[in-house]
DSSP file (Angstrom, degrees, kcal/mol; ACC not computed):
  #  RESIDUE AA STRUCTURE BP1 BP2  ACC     N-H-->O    O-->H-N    N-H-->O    O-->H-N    TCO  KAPPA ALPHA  PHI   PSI    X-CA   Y-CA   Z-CA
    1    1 A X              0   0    0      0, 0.0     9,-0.9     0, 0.0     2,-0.4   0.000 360.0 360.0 360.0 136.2   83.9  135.1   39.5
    2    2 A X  B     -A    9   0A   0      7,-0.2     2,-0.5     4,-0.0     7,-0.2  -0.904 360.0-138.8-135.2 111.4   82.7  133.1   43.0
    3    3 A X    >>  -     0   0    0      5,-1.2     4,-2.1    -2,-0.4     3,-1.8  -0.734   5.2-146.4 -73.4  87.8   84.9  131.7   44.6
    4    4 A X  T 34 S+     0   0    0     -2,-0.5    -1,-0.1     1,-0.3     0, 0.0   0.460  95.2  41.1 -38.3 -15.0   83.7  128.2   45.9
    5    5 A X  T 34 S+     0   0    0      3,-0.1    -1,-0.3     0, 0.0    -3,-0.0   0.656 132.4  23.5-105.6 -21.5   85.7  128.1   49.4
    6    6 A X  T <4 S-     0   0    0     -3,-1.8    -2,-0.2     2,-0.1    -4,-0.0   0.716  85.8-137.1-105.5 -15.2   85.1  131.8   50.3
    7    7 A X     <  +     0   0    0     -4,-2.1    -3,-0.1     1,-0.2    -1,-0.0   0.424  55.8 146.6  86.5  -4.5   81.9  132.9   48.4
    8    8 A X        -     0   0    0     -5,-0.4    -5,-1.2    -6,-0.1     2,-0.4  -0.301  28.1-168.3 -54.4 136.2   84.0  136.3   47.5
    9    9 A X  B     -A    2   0A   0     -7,-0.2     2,-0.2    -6,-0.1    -7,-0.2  -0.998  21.0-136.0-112.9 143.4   83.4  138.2   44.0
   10   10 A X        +     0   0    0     -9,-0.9     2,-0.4    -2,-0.4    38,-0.0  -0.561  31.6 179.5 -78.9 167.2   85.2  140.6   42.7
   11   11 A X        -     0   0    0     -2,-0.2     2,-0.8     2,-0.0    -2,-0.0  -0.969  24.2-138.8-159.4 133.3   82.8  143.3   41.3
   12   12 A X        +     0   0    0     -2,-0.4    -2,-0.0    19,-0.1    18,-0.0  -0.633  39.0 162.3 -83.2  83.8   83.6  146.8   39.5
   13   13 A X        -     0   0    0     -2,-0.8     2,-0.4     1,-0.1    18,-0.2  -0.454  39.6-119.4-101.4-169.0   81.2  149.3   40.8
   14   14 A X        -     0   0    0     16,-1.8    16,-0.2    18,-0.2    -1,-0.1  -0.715  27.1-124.1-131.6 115.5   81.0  152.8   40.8
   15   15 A X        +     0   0    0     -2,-0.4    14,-0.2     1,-0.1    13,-0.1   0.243  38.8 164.6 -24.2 148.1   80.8  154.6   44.3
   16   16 A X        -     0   0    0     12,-0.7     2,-0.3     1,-0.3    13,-0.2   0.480  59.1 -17.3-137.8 -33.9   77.7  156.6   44.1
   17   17 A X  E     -B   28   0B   0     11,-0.6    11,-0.9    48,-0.0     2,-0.4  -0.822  57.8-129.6-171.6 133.3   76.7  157.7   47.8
   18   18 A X  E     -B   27   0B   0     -2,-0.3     2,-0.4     9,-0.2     9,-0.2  -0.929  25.8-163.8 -74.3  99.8   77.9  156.3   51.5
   19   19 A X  E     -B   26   0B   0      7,-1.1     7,-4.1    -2,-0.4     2,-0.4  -0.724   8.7-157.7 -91.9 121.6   74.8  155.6   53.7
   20   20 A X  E     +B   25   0B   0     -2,-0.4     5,-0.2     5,-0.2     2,-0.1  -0.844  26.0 167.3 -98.3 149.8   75.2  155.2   57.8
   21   21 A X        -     0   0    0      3,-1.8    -2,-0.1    -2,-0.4    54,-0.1  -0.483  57.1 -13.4-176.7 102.2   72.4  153.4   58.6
   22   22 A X  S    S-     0   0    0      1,-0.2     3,-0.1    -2,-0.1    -2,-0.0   0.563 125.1 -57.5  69.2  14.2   71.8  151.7   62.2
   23   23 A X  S    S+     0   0    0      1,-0.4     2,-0.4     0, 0.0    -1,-0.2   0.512 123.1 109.0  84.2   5.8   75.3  152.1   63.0
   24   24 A X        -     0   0    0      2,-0.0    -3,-1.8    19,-0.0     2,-0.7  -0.880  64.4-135.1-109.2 151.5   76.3  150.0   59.6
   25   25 A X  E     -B   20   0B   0     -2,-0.4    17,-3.6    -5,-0.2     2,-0.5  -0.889  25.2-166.5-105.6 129.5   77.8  152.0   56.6
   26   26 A X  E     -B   19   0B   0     -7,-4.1    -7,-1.1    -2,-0.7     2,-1.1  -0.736  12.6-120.6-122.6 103.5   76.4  151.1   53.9
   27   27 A X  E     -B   18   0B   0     -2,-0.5    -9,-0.2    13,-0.5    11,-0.1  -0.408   5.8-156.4  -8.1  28.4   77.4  151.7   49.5
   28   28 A X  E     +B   17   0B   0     -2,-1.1   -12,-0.7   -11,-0.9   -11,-0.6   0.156  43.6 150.9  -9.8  74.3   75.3  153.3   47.1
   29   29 A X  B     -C   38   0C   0      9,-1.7     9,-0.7   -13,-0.2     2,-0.5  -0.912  33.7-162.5-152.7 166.0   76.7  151.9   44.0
   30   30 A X        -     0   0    0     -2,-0.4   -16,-1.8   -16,-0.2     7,-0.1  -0.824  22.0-129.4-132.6 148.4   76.3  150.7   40.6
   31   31 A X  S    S+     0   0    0     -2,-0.5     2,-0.2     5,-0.4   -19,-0.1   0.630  95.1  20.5 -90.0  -8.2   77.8  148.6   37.9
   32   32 A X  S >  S-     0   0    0      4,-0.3     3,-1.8   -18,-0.1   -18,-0.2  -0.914  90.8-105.5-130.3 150.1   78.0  150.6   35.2
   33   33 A X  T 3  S+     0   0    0      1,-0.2    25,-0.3    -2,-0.2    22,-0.0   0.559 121.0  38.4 -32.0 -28.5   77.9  154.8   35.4
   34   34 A X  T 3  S+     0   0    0     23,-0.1    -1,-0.2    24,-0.1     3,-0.1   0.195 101.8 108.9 -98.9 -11.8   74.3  154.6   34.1
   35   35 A X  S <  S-     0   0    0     -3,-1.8     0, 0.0     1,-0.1     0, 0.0  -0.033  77.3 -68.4 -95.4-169.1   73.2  151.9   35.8
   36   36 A X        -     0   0    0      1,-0.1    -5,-0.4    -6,-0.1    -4,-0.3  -0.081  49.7-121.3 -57.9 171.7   70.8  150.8   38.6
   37   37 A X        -     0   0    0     -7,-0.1     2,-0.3    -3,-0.1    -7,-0.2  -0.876  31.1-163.8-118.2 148.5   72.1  151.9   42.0
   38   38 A X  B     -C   29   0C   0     -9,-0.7    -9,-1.7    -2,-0.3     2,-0.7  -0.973  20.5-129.7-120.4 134.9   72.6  148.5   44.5
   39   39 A X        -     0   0    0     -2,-0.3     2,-0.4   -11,-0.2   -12,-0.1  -0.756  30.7-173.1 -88.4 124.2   72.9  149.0   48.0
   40   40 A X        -     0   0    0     -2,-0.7     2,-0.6   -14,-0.0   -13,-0.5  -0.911  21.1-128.1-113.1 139.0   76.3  147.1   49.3
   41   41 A X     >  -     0   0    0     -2,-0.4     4,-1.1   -15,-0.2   -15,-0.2  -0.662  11.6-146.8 -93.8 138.3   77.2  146.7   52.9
   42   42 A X  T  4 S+     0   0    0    -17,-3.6    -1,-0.1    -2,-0.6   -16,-0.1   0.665  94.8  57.4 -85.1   3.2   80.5  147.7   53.7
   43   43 A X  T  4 S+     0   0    0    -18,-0.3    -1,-0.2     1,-0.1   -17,-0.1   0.926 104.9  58.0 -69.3 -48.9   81.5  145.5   56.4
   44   44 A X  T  4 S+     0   0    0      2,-0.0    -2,-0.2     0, 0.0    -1,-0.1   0.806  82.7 103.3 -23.6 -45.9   80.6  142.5   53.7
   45   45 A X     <  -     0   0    0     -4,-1.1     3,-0.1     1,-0.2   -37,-0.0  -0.177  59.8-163.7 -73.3 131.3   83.4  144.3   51.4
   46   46 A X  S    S-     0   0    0      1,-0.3     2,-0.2     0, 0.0    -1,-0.2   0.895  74.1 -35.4 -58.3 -61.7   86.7  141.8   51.8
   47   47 A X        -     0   0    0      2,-0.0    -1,-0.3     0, 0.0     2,-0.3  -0.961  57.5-159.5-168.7 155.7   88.9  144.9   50.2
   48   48 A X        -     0   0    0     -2,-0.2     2,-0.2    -3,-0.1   -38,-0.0  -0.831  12.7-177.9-135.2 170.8   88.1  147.7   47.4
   49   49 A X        -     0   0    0     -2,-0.3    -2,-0.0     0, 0.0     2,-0.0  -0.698  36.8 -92.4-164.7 129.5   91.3  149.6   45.6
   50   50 A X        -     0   0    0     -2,-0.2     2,-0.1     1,-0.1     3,-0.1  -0.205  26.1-142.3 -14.6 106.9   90.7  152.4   43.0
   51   51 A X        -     0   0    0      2,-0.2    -1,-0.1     1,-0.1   -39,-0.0  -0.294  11.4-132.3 -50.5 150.2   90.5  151.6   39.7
   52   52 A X  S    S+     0   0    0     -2,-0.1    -1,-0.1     2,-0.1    -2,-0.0   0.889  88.7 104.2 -79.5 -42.7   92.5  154.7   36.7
   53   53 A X        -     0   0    0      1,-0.1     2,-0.2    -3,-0.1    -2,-0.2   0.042  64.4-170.9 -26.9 127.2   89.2  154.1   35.2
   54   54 A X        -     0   0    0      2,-0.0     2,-0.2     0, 0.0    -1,-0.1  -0.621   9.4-178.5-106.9 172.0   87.1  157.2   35.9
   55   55 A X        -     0   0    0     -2,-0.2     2,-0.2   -23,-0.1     3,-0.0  -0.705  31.5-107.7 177.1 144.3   83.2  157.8   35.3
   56   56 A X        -     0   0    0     -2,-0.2     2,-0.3     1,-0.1     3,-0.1  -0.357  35.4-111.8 -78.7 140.3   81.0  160.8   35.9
   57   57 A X        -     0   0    0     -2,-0.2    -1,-0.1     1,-0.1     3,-0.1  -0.593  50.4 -87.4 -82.0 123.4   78.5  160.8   38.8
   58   58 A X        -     0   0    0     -2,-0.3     2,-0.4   -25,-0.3    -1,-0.1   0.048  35.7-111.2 -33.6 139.8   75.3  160.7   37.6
   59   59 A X    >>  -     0   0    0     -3,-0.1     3,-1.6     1,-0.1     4,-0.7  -0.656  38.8-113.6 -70.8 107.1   73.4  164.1   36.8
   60   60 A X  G >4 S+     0   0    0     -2,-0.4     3,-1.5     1,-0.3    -1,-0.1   0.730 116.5  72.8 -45.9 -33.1   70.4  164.3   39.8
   61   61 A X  G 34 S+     0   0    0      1,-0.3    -1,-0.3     2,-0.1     3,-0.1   0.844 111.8  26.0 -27.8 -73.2   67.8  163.9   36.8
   62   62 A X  G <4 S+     0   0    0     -3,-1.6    -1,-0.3     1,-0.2     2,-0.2   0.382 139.2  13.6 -81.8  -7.2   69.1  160.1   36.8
   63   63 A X    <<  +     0   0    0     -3,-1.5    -1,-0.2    -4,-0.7     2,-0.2  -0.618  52.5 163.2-174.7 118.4   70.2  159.6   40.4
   64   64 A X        -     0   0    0     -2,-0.2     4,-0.4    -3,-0.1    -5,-0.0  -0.853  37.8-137.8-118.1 166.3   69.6  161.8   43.5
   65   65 A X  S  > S+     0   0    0     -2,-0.2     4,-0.6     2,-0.2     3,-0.3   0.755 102.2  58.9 -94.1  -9.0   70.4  159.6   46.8
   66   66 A X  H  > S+     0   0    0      1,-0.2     4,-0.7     2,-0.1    -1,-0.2   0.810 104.6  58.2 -80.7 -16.7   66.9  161.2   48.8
   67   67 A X  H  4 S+     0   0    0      1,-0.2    -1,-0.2     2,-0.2    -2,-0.2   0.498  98.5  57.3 -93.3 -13.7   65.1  159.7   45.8
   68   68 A X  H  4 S+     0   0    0     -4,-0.4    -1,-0.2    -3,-0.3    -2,-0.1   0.553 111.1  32.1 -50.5 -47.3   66.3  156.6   46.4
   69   69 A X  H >< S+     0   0    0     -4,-0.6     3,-2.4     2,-0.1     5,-0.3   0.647  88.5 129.5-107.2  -9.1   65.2  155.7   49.9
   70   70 A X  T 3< S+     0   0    0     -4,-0.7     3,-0.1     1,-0.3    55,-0.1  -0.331  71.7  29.6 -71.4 141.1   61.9  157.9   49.5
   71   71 A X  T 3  S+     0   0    0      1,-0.3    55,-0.5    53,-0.1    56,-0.4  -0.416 105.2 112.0 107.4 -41.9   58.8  155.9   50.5
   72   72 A X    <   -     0   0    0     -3,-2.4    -1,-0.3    53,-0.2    56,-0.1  -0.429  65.2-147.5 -89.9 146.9   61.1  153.8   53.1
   73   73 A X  S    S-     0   0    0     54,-0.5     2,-0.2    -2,-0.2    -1,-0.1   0.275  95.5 -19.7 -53.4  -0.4   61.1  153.6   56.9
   74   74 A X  S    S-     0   0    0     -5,-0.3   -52,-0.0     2,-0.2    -2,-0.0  -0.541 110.6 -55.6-175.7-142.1   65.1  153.0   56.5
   75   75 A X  S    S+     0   0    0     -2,-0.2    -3,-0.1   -54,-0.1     2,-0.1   0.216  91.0 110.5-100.2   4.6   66.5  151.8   53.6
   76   76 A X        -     0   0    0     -7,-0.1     2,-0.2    51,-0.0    -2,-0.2   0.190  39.0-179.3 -44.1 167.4   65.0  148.9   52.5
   77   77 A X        -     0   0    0     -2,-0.1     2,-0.4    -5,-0.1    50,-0.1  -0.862  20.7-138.9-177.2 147.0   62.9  148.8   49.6
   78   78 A X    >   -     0   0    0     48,-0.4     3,-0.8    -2,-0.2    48,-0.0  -0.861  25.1-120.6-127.7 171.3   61.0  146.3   47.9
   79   79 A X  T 3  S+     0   0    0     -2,-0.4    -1,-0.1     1,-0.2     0, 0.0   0.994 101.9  21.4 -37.2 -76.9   61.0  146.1   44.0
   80   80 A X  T 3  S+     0   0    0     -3,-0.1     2,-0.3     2,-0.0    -1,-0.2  -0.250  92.5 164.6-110.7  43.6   57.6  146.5   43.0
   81   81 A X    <   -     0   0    0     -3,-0.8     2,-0.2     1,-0.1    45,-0.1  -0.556  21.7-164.3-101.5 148.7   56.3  148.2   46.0
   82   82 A X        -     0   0    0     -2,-0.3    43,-0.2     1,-0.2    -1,-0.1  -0.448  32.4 -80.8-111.2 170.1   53.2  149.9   46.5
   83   83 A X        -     0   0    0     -2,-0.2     2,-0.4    41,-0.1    43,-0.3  -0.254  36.1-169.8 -41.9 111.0   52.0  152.5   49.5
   84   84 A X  E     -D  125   0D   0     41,-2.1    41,-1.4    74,-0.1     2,-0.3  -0.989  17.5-136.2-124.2 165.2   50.8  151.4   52.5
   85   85 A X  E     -D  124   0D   0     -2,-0.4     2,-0.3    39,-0.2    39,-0.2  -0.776  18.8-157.6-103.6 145.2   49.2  153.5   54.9
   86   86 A X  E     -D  123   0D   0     37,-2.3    37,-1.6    -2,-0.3     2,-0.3  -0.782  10.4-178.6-133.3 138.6   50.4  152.9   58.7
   87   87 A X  E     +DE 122 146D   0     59,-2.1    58,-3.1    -2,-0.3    59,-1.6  -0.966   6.8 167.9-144.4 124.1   48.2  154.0   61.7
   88   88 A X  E     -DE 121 144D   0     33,-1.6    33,-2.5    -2,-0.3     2,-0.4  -0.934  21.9-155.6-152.0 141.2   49.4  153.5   65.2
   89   89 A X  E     -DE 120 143D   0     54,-1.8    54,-2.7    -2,-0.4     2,-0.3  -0.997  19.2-155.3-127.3 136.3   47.7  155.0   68.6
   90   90 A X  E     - E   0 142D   0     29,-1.5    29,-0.3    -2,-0.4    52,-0.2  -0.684  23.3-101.5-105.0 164.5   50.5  155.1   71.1
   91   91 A X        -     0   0    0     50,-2.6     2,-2.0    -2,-0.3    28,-0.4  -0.332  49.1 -84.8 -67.3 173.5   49.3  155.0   75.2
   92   92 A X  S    S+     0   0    0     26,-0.2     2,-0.4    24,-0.1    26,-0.2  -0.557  71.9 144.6 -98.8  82.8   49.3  158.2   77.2
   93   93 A X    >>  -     0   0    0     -2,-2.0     4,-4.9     1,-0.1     3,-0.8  -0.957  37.7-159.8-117.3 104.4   52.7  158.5   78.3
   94   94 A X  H 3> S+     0   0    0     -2,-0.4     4,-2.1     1,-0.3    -1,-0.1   0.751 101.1  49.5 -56.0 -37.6   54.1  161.9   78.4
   95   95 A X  H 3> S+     0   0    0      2,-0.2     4,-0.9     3,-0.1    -1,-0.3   0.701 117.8  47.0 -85.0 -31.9   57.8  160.7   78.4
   96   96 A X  H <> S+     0   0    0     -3,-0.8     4,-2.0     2,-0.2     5,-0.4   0.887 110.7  46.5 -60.8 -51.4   56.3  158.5   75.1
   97   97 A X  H >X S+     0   0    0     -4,-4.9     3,-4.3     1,-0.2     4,-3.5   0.942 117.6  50.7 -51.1 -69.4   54.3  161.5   73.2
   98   98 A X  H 3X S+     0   0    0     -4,-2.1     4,-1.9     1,-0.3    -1,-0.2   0.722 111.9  45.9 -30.2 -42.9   57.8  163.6   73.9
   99   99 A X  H 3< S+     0   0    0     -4,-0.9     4,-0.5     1,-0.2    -1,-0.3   0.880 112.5  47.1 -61.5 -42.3   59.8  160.9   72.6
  100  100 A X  H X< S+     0   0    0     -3,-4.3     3,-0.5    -4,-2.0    -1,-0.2   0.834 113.8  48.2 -86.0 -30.1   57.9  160.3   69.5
  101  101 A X  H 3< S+     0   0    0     -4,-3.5    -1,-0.2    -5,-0.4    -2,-0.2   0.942  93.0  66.7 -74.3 -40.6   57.6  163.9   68.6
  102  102 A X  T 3< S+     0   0    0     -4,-1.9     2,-0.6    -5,-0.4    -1,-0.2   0.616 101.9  65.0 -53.4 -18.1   61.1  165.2   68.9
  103  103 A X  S <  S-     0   0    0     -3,-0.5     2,-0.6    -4,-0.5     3,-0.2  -0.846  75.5-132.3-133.5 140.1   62.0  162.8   65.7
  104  104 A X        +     0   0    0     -2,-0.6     3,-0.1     1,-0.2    -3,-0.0  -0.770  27.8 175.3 -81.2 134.9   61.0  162.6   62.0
  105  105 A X  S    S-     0   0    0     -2,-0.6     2,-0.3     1,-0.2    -1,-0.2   0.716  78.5  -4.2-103.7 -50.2   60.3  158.6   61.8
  106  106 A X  S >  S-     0   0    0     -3,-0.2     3,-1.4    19,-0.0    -1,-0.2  -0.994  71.8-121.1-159.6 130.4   59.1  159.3   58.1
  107  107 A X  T 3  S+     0   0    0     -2,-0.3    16,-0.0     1,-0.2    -3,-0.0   0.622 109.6  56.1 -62.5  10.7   58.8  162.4   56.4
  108  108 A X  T 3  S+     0   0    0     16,-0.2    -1,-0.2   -37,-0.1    14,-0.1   0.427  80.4 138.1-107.6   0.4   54.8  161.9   55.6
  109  109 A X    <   -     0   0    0     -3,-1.4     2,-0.5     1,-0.1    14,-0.2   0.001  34.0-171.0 -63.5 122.8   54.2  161.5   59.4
  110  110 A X  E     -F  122   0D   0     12,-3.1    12,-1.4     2,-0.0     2,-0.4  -0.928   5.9-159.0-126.0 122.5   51.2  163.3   60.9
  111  111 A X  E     -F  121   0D   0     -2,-0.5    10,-0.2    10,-0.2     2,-0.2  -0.728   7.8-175.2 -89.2 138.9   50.7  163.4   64.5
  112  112 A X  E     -F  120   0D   0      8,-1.1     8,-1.7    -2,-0.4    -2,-0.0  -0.697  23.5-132.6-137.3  99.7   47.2  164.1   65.9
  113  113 A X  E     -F  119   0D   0      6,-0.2     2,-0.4    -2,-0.2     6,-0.2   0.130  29.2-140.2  28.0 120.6   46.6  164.6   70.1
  114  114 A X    >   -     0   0    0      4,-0.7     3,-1.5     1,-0.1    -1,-0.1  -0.704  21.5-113.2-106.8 164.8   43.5  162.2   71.0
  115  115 A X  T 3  S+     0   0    0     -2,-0.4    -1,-0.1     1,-0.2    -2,-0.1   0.859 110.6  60.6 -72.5 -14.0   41.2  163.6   73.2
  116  116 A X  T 3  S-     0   0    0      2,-0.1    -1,-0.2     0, 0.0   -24,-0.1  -0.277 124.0 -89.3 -75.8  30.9   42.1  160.9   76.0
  117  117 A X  S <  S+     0   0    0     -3,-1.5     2,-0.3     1,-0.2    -2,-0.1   0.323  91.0 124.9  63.7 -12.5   45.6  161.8   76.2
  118  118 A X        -     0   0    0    -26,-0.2    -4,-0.7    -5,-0.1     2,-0.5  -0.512  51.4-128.2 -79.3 157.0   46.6  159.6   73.7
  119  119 A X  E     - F   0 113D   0    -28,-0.4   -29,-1.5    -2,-0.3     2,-0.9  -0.728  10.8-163.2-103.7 113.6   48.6  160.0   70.4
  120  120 A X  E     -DF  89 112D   0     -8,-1.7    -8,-1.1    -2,-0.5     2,-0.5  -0.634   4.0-172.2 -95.3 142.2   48.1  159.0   67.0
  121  121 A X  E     +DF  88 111D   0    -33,-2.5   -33,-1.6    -2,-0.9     2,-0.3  -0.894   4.4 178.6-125.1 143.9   50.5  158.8   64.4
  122  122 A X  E     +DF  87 110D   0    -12,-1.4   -12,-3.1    -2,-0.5     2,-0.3  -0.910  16.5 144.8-126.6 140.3   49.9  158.2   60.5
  123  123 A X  E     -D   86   0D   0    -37,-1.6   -37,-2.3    -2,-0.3     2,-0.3  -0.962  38.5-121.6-164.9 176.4   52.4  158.1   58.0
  124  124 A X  E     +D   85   0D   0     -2,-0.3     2,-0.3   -39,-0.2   -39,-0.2  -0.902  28.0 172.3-124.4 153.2   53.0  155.7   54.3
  125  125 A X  E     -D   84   0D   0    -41,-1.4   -41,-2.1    -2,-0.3   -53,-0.2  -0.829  29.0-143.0-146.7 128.8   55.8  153.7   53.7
  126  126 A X  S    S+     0   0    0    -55,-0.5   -48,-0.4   -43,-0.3     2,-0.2  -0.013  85.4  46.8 -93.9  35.7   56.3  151.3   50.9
  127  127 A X        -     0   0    0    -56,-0.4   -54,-0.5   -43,-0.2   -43,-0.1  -0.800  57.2-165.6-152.3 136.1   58.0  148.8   52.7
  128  128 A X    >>  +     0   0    0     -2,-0.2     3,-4.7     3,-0.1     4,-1.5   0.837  70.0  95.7 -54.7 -51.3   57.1  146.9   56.4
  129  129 A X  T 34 S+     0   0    0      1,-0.4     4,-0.4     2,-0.2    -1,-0.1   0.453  99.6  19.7 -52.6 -41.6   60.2  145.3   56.9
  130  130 A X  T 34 S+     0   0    0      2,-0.1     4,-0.4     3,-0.1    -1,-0.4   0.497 121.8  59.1-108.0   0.9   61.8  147.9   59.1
  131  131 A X  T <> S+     0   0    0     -3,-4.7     4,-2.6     2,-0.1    -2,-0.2   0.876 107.7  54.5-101.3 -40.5   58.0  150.0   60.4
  132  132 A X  H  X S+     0   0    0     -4,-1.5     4,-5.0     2,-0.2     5,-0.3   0.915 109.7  40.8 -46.1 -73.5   56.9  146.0   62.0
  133  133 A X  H  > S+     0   0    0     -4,-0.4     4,-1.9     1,-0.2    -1,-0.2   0.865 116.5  53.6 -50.5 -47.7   60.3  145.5   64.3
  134  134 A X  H  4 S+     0   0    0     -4,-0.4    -1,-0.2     2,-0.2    -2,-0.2   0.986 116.3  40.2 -67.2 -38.5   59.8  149.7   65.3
  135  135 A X  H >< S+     0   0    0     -4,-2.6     3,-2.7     1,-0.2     4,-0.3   0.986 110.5  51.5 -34.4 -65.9   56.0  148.9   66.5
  136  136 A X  H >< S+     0   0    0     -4,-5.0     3,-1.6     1,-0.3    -1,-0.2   0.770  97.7  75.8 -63.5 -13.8   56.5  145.7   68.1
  137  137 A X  T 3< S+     0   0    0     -4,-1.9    -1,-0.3    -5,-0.3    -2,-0.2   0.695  91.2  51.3 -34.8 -27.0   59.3  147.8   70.0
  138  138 A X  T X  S-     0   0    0     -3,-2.7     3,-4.0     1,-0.2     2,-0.3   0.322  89.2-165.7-110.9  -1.0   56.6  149.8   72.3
  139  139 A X  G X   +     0   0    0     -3,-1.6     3,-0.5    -4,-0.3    -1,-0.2  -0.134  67.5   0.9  50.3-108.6   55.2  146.6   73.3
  140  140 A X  G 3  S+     0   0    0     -2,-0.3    -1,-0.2     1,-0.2    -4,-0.0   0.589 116.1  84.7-101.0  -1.6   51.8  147.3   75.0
  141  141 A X  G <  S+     0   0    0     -3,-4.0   -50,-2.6   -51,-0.1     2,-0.4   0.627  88.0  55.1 -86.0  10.0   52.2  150.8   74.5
  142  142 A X  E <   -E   90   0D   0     -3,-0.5     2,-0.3    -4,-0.3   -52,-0.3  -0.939  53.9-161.6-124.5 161.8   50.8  150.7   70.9
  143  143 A X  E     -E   89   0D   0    -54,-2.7   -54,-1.8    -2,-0.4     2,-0.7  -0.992  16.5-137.5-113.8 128.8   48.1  149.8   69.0
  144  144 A X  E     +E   88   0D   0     -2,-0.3   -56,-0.2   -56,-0.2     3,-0.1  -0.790  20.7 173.2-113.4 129.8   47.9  149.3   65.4
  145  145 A X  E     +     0   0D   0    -58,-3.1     2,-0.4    -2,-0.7    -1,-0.2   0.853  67.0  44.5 -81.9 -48.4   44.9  150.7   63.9
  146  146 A X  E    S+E   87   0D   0    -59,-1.6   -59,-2.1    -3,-0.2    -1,-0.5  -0.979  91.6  33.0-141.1 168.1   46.3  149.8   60.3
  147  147 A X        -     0   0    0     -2,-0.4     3,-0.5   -61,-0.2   -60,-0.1   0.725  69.3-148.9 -55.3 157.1   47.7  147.7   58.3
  148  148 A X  S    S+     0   0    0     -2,-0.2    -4,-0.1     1,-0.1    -2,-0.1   0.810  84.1  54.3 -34.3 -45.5   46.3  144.3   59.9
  149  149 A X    >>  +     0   0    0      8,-0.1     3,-2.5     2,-0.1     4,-0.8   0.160  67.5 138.1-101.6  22.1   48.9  141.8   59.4
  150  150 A X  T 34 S+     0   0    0     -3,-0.5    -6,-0.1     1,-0.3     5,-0.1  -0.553  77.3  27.4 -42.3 121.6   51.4  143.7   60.9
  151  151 A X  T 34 S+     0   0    0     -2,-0.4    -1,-0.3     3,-0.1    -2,-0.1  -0.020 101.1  97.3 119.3 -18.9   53.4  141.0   63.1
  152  152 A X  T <4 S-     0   0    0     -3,-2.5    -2,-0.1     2,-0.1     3,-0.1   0.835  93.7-124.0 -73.5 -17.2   52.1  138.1   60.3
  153  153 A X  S  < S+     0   0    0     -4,-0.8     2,-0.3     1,-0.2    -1,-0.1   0.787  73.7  91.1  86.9  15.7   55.2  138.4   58.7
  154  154 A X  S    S-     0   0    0     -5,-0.5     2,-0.3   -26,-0.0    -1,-0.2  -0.965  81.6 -83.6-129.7 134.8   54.1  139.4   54.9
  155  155 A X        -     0   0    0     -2,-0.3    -5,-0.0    -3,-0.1     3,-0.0  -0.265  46.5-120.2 -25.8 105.2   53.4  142.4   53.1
  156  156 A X        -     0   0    0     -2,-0.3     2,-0.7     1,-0.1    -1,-0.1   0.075  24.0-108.6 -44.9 166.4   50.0  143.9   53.6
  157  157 A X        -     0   0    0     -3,-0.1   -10,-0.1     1,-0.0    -8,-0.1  -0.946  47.2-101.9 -97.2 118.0   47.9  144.4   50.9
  158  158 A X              0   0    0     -2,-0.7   -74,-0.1     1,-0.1   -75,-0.1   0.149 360.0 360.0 -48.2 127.0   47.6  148.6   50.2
  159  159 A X              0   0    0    -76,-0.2    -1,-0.1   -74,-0.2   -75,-0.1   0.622 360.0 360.0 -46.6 360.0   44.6  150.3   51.5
């Protein structure tokens, strides 16, 4: 039920995994025991209270929470999304390589040392939405070999 002066619903779900992400905590949860997992942000939540209803947490066959987010840059996700492959040459900035190496960005991530002091890094993600915002972060100190339309504001098309 939507309420039409506060926009609240109530909703039953059932908790499935707590995600921190950016400093937000964010709900793993579903609306039946068997059913799709939603991601809810928990500032959003007005109030929860415990149902006596119980229901068994899914069996990892049908929900693990790493299986969930795998393919994304974050947690973002798009439906019906396919690989794309990301290619980025950073400048040759010692305090940059260090930085970029000390953290997994994506678990497929492959680093390669260019012979001009500079760094490439390759990795796939099946969503842009959160790898666009981290580029344009380094400003002139990257380059993006691929996709192309990074920065257009659409999905690429998969290599």
């Amino acid at each position: 039920m939507i309420d039409d002066q506060t926009r609240w619903r109530k909703q039953v779900l059932c908790p499935l995994t707590l995600v921190m992400w950016r400093s937000a905590l964010y709900l793993v949860g579903a609306y039946e025991p068997t059913g799709k997992p939603y991601l809810f942000a928990v500032e959003r939540m007005r109030s929860a209270k415990r149902l006596k209803e119980r229901f068994e947490y899914p069996d990892p066959a049908h929900y693990h929470p790493e299986k969930l987010f795998e393919g994304s840059f974050g947690i973002w996700q798009h439906p019906d999304a396919k690989p794309v492959a990301v290619e980025l040459i950073f400048a040759a900035q010692p305090y940059l390589k260090r930085y970029l190496r000390e953290r997994t960005w994506h678990p497929s991530q492959m680093f390669e040392d260019l012979d001009d002091g500079r760094l490439r890094l390759r990795f796939t993600v099946t969503s842009m939405v959160e790898v666009e915002p981290w580029i344009r972060s380094f400003g002139d100190d990257v380059e993006t070999v691929r996709p192309a339309a990074v920065g257009s504001g659409s999905e690429p098309a998969p290599d």
